[in-house]
N, C-alpha and C positions, 0 to 999 in steps of 0.2 A: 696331466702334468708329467713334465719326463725331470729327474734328475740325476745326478752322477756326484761320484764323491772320489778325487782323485788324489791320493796323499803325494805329494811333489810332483814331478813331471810336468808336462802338458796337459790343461784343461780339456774337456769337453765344451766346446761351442753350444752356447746357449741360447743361438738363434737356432730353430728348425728351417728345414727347407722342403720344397713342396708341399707347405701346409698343412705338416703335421712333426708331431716333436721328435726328435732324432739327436743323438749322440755322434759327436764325431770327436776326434782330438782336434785342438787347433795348430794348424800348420806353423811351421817358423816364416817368418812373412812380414806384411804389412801387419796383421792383427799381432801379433806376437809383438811384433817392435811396439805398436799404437802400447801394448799393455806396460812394456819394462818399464817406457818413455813416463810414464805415468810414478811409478816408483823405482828410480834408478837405485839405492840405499837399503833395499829392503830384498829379500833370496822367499819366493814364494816358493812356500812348503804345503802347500795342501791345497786345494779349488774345489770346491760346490756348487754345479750348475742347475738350474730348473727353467720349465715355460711354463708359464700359466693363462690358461684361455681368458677371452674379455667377457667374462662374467662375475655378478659381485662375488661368488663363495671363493675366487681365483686370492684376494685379500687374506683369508685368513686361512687358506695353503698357505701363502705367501710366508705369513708371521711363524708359522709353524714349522715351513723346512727351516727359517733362518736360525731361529733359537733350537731346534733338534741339532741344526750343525753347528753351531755356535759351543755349546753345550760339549758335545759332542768331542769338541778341539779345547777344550777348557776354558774356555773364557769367558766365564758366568759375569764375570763384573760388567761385562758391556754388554750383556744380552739382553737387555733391556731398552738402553737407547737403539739397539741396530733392530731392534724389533718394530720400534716408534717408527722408524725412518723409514723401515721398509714396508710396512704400512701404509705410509702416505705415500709414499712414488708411488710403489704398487696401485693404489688406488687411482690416482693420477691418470695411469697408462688405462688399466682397464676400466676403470669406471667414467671420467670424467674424457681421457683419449677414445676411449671405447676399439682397443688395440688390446693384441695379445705382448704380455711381456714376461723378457727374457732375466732373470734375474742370475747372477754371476758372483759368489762370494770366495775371496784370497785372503789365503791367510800366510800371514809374514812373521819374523821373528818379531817385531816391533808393535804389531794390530793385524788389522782387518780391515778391509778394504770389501765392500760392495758395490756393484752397479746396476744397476734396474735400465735398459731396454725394449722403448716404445717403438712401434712402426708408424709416428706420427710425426717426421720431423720436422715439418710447417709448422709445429706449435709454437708460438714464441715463448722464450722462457728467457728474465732478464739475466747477463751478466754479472758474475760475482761483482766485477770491480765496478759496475756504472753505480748510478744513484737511483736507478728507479725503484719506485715504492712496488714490494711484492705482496701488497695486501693487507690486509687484518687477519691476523692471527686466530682472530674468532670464526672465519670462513671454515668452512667443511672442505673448498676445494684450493689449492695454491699455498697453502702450508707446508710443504713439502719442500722449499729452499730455504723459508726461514728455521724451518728445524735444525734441515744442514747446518744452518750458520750457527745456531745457535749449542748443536749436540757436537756436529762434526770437529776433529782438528783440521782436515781438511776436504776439499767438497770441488764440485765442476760440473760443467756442462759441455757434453760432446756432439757434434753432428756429423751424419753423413748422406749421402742422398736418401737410404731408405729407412734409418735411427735415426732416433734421440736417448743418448744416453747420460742418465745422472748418475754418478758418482761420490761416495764418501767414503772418509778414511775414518776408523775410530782407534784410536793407539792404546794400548794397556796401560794400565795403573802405573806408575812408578815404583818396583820394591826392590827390596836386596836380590842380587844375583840369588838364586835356588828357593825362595823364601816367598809361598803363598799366603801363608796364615801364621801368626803366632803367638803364643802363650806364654804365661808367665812362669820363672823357672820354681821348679816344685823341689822340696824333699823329698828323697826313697821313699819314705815313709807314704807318702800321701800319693805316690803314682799309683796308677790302675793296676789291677792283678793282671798276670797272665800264666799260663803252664811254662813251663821250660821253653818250650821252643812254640812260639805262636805260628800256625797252620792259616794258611788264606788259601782258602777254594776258590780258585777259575774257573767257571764252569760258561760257553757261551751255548745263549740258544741262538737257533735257527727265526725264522718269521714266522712257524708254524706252531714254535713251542716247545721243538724239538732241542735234546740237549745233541752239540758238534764237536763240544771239547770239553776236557773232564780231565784237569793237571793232577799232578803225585799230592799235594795236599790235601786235594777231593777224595783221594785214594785212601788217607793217612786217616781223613774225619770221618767219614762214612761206612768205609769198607769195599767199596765197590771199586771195581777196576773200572779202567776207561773203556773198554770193547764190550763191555759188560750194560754199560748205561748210554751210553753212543746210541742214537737214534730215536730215543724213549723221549716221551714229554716230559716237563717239570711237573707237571701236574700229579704225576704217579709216583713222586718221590716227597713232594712238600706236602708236609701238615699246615694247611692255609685257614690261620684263627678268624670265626665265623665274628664280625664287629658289625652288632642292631645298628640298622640305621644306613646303614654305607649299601653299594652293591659291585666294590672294588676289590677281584680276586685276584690270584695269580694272576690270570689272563692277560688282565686288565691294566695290571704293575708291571706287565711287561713290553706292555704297551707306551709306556711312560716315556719321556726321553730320561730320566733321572728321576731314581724313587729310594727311597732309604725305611728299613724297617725291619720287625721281626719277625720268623716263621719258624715252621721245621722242617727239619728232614728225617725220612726216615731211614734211619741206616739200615746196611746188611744183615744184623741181628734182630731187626725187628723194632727195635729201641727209636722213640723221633728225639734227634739231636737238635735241642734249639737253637736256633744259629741269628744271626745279626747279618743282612745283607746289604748289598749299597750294588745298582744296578745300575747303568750305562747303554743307553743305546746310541749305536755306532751304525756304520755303511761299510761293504768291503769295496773296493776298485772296482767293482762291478754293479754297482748301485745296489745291491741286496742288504735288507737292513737287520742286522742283529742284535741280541741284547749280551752285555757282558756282565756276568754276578761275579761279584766278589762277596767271600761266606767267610766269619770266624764266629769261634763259638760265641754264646751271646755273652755269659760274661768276660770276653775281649774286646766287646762292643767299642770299645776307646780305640782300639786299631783302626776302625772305618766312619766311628760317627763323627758327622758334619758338630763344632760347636753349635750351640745358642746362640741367637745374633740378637735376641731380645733377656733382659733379666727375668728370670724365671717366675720372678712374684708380678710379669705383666702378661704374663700369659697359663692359661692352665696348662698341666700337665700329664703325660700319664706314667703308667711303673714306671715305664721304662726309659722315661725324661725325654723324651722327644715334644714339642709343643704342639700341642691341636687346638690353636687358638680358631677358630670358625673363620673371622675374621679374616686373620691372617693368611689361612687356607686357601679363598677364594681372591680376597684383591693381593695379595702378594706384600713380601717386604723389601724394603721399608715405604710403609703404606704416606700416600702421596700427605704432606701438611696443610696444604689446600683444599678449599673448597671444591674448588673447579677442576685441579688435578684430580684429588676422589671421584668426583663425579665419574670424567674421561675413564680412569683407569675400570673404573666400575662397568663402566655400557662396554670397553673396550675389552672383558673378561666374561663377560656375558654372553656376549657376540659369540665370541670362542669357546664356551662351553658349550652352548647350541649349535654350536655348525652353522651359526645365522650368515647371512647377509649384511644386517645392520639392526643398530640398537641405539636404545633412545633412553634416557630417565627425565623425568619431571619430578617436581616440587611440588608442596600443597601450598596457597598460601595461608595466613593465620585464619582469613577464616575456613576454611577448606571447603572451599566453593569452586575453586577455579585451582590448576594446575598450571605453573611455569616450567616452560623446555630449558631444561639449563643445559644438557648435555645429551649429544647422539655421535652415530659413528656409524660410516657407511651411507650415508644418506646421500641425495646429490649437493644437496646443496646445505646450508645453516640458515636457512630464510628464517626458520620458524624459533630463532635463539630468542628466549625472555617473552615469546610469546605465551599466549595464555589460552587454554580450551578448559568448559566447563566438567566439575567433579562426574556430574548426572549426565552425559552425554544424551540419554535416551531412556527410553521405556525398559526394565527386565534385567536381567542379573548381567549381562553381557554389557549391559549400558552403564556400568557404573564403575567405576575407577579404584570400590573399595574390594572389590570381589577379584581372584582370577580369573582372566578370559582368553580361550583360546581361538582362533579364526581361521578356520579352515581355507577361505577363499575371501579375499576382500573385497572382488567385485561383485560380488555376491548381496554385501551389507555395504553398501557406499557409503563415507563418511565414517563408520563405525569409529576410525581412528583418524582424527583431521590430520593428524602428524606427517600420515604416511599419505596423503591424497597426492597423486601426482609423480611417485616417487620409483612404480611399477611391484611394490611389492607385493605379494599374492595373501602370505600365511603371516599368521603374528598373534603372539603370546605375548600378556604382559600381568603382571602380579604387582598387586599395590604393596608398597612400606607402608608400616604401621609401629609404634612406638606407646605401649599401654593401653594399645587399642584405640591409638589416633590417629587417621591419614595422615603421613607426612610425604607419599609420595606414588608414582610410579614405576615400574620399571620392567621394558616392554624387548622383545627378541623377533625380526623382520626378516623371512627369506623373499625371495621372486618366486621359487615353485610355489603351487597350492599343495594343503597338505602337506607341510612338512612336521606339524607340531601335534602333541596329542597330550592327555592328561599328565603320563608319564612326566613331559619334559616341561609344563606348568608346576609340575611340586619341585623340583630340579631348582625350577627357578628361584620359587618363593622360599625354599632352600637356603639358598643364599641371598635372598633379600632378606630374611628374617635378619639375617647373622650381622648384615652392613647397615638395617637401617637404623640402628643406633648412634653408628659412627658418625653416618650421614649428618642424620639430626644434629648431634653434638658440631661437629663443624659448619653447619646452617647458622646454629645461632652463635660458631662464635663468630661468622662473619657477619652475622648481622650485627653483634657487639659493634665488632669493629666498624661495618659500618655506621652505624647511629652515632658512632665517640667520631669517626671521619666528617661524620655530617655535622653536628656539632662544630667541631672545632673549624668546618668550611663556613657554618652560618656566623659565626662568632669574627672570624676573620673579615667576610665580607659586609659585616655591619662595619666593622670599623673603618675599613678600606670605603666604603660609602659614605659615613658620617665624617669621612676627613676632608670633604672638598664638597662646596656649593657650587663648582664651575659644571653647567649641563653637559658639556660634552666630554668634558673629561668623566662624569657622571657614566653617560653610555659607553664609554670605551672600559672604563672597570667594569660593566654589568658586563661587555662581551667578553671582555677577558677573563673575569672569572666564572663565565662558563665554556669555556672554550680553553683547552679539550677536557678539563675535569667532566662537564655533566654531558657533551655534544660534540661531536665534529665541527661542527659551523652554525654558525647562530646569526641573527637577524633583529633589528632592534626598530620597531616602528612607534613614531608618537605621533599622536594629535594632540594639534595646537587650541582647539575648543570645539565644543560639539557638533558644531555645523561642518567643520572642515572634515576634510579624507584621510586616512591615513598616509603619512609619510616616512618613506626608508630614509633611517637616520644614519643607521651605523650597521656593517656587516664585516664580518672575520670569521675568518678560517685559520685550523691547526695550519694549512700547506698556505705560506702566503700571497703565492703564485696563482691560487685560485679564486682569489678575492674578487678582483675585478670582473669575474666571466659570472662567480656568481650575481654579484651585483648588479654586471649587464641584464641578467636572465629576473631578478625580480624585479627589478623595474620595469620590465616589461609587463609583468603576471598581475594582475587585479590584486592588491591587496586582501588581506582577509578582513572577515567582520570583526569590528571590533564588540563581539560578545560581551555582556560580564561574568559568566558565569564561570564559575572557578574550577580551577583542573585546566587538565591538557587535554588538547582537543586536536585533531588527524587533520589534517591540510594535505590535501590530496596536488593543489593544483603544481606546483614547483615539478613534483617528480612526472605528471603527467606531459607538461610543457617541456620538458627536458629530456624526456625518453621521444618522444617527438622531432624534437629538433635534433635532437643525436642521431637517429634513423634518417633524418632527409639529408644530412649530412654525409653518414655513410653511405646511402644509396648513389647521393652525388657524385664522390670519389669513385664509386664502382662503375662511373657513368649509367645507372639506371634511372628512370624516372617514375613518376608516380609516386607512390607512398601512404600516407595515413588521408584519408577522405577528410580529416578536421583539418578546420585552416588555423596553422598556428601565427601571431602575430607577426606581423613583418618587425625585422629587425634581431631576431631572436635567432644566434648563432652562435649557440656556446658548443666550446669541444666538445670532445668527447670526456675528458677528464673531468667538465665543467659537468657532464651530465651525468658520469657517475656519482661527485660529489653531492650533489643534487638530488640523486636519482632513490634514495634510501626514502624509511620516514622519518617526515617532518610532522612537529607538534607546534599548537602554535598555545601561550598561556596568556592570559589579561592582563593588563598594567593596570591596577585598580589604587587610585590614593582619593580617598576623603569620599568618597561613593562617587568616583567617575573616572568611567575609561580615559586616560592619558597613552597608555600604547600597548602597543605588546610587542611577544619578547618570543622568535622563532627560535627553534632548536631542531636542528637535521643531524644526521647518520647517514653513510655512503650508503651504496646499493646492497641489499642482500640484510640489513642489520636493524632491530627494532631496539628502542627504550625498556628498560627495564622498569617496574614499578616504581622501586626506590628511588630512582634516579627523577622518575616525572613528580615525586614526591617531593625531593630537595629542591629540585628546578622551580617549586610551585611555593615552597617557603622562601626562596630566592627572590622572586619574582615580587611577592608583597612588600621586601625588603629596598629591593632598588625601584619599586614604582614612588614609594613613599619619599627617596633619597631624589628623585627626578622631580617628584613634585616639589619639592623643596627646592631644587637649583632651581626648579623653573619661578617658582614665587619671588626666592632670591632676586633673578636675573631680572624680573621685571619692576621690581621695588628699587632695585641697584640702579636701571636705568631711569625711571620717575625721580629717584632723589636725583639723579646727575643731571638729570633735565631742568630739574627747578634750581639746581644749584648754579649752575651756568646760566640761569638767568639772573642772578645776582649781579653776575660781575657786568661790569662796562663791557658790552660787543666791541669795542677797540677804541685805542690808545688816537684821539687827533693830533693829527700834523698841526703844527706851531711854528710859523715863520719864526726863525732866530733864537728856539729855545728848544733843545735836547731835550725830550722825557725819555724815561725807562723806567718800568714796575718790573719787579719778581716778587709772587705771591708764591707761601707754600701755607696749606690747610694741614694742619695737626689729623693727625685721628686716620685709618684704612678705609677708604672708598669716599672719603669727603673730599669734596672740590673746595668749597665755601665753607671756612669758617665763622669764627666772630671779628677777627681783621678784614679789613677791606682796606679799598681805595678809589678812586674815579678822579678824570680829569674831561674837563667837557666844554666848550665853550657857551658863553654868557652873553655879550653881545657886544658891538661896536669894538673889534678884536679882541678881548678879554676874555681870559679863560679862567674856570672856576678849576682847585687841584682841594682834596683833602685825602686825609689818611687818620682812620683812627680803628680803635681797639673798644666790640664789645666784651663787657665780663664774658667769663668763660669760652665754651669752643662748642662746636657741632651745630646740630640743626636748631637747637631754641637759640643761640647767639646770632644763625645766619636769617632767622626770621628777624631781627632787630637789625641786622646788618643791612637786609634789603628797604625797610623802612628808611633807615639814616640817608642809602643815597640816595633812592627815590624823592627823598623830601629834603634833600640838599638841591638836586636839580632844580627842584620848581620853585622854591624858595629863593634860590640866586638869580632865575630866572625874571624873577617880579621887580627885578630893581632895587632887592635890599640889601642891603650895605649886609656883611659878615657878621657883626655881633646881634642883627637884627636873625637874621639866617636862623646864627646859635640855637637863641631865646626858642624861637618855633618849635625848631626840632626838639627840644629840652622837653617846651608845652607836651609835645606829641607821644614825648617818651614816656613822662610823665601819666598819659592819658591810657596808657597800654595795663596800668592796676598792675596788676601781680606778675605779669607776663613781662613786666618793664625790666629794664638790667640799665647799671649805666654805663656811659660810653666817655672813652676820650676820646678827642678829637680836634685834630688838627684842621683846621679850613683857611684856604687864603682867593685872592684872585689875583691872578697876575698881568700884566699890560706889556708886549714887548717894546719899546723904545727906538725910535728912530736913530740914535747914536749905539747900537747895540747893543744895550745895557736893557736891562730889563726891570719895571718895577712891582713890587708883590706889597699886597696889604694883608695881613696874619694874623687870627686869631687863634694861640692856642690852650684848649683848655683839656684839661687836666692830662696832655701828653707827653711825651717826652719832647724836648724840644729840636727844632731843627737846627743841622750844623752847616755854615756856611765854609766853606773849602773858597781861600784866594789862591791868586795865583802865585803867592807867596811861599806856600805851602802852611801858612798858617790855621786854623780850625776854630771857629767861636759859636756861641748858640745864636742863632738867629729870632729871636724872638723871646721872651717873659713868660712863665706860668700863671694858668689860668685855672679858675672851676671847673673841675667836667664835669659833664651831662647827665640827668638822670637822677640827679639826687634830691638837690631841692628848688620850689619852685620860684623863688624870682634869683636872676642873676644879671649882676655887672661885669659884663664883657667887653672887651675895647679892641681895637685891632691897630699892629702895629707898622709901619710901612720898612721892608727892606729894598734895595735896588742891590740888582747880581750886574758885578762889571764884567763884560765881557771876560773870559775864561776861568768866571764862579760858576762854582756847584752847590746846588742848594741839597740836603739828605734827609729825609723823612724817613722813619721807622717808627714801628709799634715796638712796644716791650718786650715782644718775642726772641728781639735780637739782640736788645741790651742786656736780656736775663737768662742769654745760655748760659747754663752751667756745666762744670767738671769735678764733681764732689765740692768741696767746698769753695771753688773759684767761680766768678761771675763776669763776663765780659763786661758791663757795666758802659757807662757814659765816656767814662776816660779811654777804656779799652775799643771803644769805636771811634771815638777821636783820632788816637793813633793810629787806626789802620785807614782814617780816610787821609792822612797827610803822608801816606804815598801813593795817592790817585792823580796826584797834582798832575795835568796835562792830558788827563783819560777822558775819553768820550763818557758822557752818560751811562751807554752800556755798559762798558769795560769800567767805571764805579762800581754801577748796583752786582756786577757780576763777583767784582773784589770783594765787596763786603759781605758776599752771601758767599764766598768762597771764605773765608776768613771765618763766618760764624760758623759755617759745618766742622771744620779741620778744628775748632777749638772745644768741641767736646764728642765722643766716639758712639755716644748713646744715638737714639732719633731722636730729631726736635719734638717735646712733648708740648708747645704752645704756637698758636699761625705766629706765622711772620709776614710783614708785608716792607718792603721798600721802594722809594720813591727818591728817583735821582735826577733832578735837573738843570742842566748848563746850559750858560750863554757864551754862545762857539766867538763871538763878536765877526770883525770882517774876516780874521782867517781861523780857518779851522784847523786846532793841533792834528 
């Protein structure tokens, strides 16, 4: 690694040439301009270059010169995120580019500015402004622009034939001109002591330990001149307090980029002056790296020490109030409030204590049989995120996850650690968390050379697992809180969203939508219609909705899966194998190559490449089980690279029993819905017959949601020798036991008029028969006539009506009268004197038949009643039949706002005579 640190002026070029790292200034030029162009607003006052080869340990150089420099130029508030970031480029370039890169940090009055430099510029990398999707977040690789967006103020992407360079801007905090930190204003009384005139010692060392400079106050504290201690190590002057446990001395503190603490010195007389130091390491213009002390005696300690940035009652302390929280020590503050953040920051401190390569922590779960990957770093890839490998890996103390173990060579013990199979790592230590002597976890430190680890840096580790795995624990379960009250209130939500609609397919579009993207990427909904049949793709959705259709192309082509019963989630291999397949013959085809995979994939099967990523992850497929029998199942997929978590195939699994049980129902629904609508449409007359010289029209409406056929009816049907039989009546009540009595009445009006009997003979029968039905019987009123149309245009009807309302005759006068007399209705007792009366309609009468449904709308206390349909047929006078029955059922609706709560039926017939109005 070559770096340079150049306070204002011209940079050092951070590319080498002839393949190897080299220092130049950069010319005024094209590069120079390429840089202003970039911050025209901003006067760079400092530059820090370096190269790091394409090897993994080049990552956490990487993070180390940034925060040394960062630090360095004071701007600890952002040394954090620019570490994040330069991390993953870094990574990027050397690990996943497999290029050496040039990293270039500016510093401006306003922020800081870095750029990370690959010699990979064919890589595609999408543009800030387009829309393409840069990945999942949860990847190990390609996170490195959404950081940008997401840390950066601002960010880009540059090319040039032989780069690609990423860039981001981080801006400082907003505060008062001159104003870093501040505190609350005090009384004299309560400020810090100090002597008369407070002395700060400058003293810098050299890289070797050597002291280079030794100011008049070092002079004033100690006694020693400068030409006197010039050249001498610190080590021959400081009293360095021996603290069990640690094995951090001078040396080591000088090593630091930034260390704050106490020592002594021993002055000229012999005497150690206890002193309070605050230490800095810097670069001169010539990349040489020094340390700068700053000394006041200790009780002026309040001249150099850093505030507490935690309250003192959350952290221990010691004399000297500095915090040594363990905790806080190792992951840093302010420690992440996530789960997942903790994790990250934890493998990502670990990594960096060991000089590792890459690092990994796992989970136990509750029973501590099995460990989940929830967090690594440095790896190639995140295949193995929520995966799971057993506690007991193996036989002996090395095989067990509760022991530390260290590995000198891994291909040595194959497998030893599934984590890393595949990954090229050689060495690896890992030390179980333990919380009262429970497994709650692991957490493991990965180089590429062999032998990099030894006992030494196994207690180092478990060191700091002891200290974090409390922490851990404690935010495990509060997210598992959280999650259980999440799942919860998702189970609770989609019972109701389920329980609110019997229609099936709206049925399956709430089961994919509410898993889709809460539990899955994309999901699949397959039913069977009874047990002999196949499965069938019902319903598929995706988060991207642009992918629907490719995925849906690609399973309909793939064999469905078995429909199993047995419960849980179960790995369906085929989708990602058919789709990694046809994504390869695709590519190969563009490249114009031929050949490819020796399996023959099905013809027709030609999904993108996006189609095959989406796809290409795993998929789980769960049972649709209601009443003990498979009705379908319910697929669930993740992009490539990404598995299911436990929890999540857990919810998906109490989901599943919820919407099969919700499917079995619309489906029961749907087919009882359609049986009653079948039989109820056989109630009515299949159609209305033509009638030389006499107008019919009906409008029936059925009371009640999903009823055709109520207890109203009507029929019109012919009888013989031109006569047609008409009636309209009304059984008690409504719904299906009224429209079993309704089918009986016309069925046995037909055959009855049919035999040649006269109308009140008809009645009597039907009565007998209603009569004969016991308990099941209800009675009816009912209107029945038979009509003869007339050679002078006039038409004649004979009428019996018993017990209904009566019919109103419309002239063409505009005048309205009943056309008939009250009779007994039907159904009540068994002999009855019925008579029938004869009307004739003269040409341009209307005769009007209604049930009581129409006379008896009401509007709180008003009633249409007989008079109120009278008036509104004496302005029909001149209307066709239709445009009657249509006015009168326009007229009952508009007169009260509620739904009609009883059937209605009307029956309107005119005689047009020779012309038709």
């Amino acid at each position: 690694m070559t770096t340079g640190l150049i306070p204002g002026g011209q940079p050092p070029d951070p590319r080498p040439t002839g393949g190897l790292p080299q220092q130049r200034r950069e010319p005024v030029g094209h590069a120079a301009q390429h840089v202003e162009n970039r911050s025209r607003s901003s006067v760079i006052t400092a530059r820090a270059a370096a190269s790091f080869e394409p090897v993994g340990r080049s990552v956490a150089s990487a993070r180390s010169f940034v925060r040394d420099t960062l630090q360095g130029w004071g701007f600890a508030d952002i040394v954090d995120d620019a570490v994040v970031l330069t991390s993953e480029l870094v990574t990027n370039a050397v690990v996943h580019a497999g290029t050496s890169a040039d990293l270039l940090c500016l510093r401006s009055d306003d922020g800081v500015r870095i750029e990370v430099a690959d010699r990979y510029p064919e890589r595609e990398i999408p543009l800030q402004a387009s829309a393409v999707n840069m990945g999942s977040p949860d990847r190990e690789g390609g996170r490195g622009l959404q950081l940008c967006a997401a840390l950066a103020g601002r960010w880009g992407v540059e090319y040039t034939p032989t780069h690609k360079t990423v860039w981001f801007q981080l801006d400082l905090p907003a505060r008062a001109v001159g104003t870093r930190a501040a505190g609350p204003a005090l009384p004299a009384d309560l400020l810090p002591l100090a002597d008369g005139r407070v002395r700060v010692a400058v003293v810098q060392i050299d890289r070797t330990g050597h002291i280079t400079a030794w100011n008049e106050d070092a002079e004033d504290l100690f006694g020693y001149p400068a030409e006197q201690v010039t050249g001498k190590p610190l080590t021959d002057l400081a009293a360095w307090p021996h603290t069990p446990g640690t094995s951090t001395g001078i040396a080591e503190a000088l090593q630091l980029s930034r260390w704050e603490g106490s020592y002594g010195i021993r002055a000229a007389d012999g005497r150690v002056t206890p002193v309070y130091a605050s230490h800095l390491r810097v670069r001169d213009t010539g990349g040489e790296p020094s340390t700068v002390c700053l000394l006041v005696r200790d009780h002026e300690r309040a001249v150099l020490q850093t505030p507490l940035r935690v309250p003192a009652s959350d952290t221990s302390t010691t004399s000297e109030g500095q915090s040594t929280d363990p905790f806080e020590v190792f992951i840093g503050y302010p420690a992440p409030d996530d789960l997942d953040g903790l994790l990250q920051r934890t493998v990502e401190r670990a990594r960096d204590m060991l000089d590792g390569d890459s690092a990994f922590l796992l989970l136990a779960t509750d029973d501590e049989t099995e460990l989940e990957v929830r967090a690594s770093t440095g790896l190639p890839s995140a295949r193995q995120r929520f995966a799971r490998v057993p506690v007991e890996a193996g036989s002996g103390r090395y095989g067990s996850a509760r022991m530390p173990a260290v590995h000198d060579d891994l291909t040595a013990v194959p497998g030893a650690v599934p984590l890393l199979n595949g990954t090229g790592m050689r060495s690896v230590v890992t030390v179980p968390l333990k919380v009262e002597g429970r497994l709650t976890g692991s957490l493991g430190v990965a180089a590429e050379a062999p032998g990099r680890y030894s006992n030494e840096e196994a207690l180092r580790l478990q060191f700091a697992a002891d200290r974090i795995a409390l922490a851990v624990e404690s935010a495990r379960l509060g997210e598992l809180e959280r999650l259980r009250r999440g799942s919860l209130n998702f189970l609770v939500e989609a019972s109701d969203l389920l329980a609110g609609t019997l229609d099936r397919d709206q049925t399956l579009a709430l089961m994919a939508q509410m898993t889709v993207p809460t539990l899955a990427t994309w999901c699949a909904v397959y039913t069977i219609a009874h047990q002999a049949s196949e499965p069938y793709l019902s319903y598929v959705l995706h988060e991207d909705e642009e992918l629907i259709d490719g995925i849906k192309s690609l399973l309909s082509k793939v064999p469905p899966p078995d429909p199993v019963p047995t419960p849980g989630a179960r790995v369906w291999t085929a989708p990602a194998e058919v789709a990694h397949q046809a994504a390869l013959r695709s590519s190969m085809r563009s490249l114009g190559l031929s050949g490819g995979p020796t399996r023959q994939v099905t013809p027709g099967i030609g999904p993108s490449l996006a189609t095959a990523s989406a796809v290409g992850g795993e998929t789980v497929v769960l049972p649709l089980v209601a009443r003990n029998r498979v009705i379908g199942m319910l697929t669930l997929g993740k992009p490539t690279d990404e598995h299911f978590r436990q929890e999540i195939l857990e919810l998906a699994e109490d989901l599943s029993r919820r919407a099969a049980l919700a499917l079995d129902n619309a489906r029961l629904y749907s087919e009882r819905t359609a049986i009653s609508q079948s039989l109820q449409r056989s109630l009515l007359p299949p159609e209305l017959p033509t009638i030389e010289g006499v107008e019919v029209e009906v409008i029936y409406r059925a009371a009640g949601e999903g009823n055709e056929v109520g207890g109203d009816f009507y029929d019109v049907f012919p009888i013989r020798d031109g006569a047609y039989g008409f009636a309209i009546g009304d059984v008690c009540g409504t719904g299906p036991n009224a429209a079993a009595v309704t089918g009986l009445a016309r069925h046995a009006l037909r055959l009855l008029a049919r035999e040649g009997l006269s109308g009140p003979a008809v009645l009597e029968r039907l009565n007998s028969a209603i009569l004969d039905e016991g308990a099941r019987s209800r009675f009816l009123t009912l209107l029945y006539g038979e009509m003869r149309p007339q050679e002078d245009g006039s038409a004649e009807l004979k009428v019996v009506c018993a017990g209904h309302p009566l019919p109103l005759r419309l002239r063409q006068d505009g005048s309205v009268e009943p056309a008939a007399e009250p009779q007994p209705l039907l159904g009540v007792i068994d002999e009855l004197e019925l008579y029938e009366q004869t009307v004739t309609l003269d040409p341009g009468d209307v005769l009007l038949c209604v049930t009581d449904g129409v006379t008896e709308r009401r509007e709180g206390a008003r009633m249409l009643g007989d008079d109120g349909l009278a008036d509104v047929l004496t302005t029909c006078t001149g209307l066709t039949a239709g445009a009657v029955a249509a006015r009168i059922m326009r007229a009952v609706e508009r007169f009260a706002s509620d739904a009609p709560s009883d059937d209605m039926a009307i029956l309107a017939m005119r005689v047009p005579g020779l012309h038709k109005d």
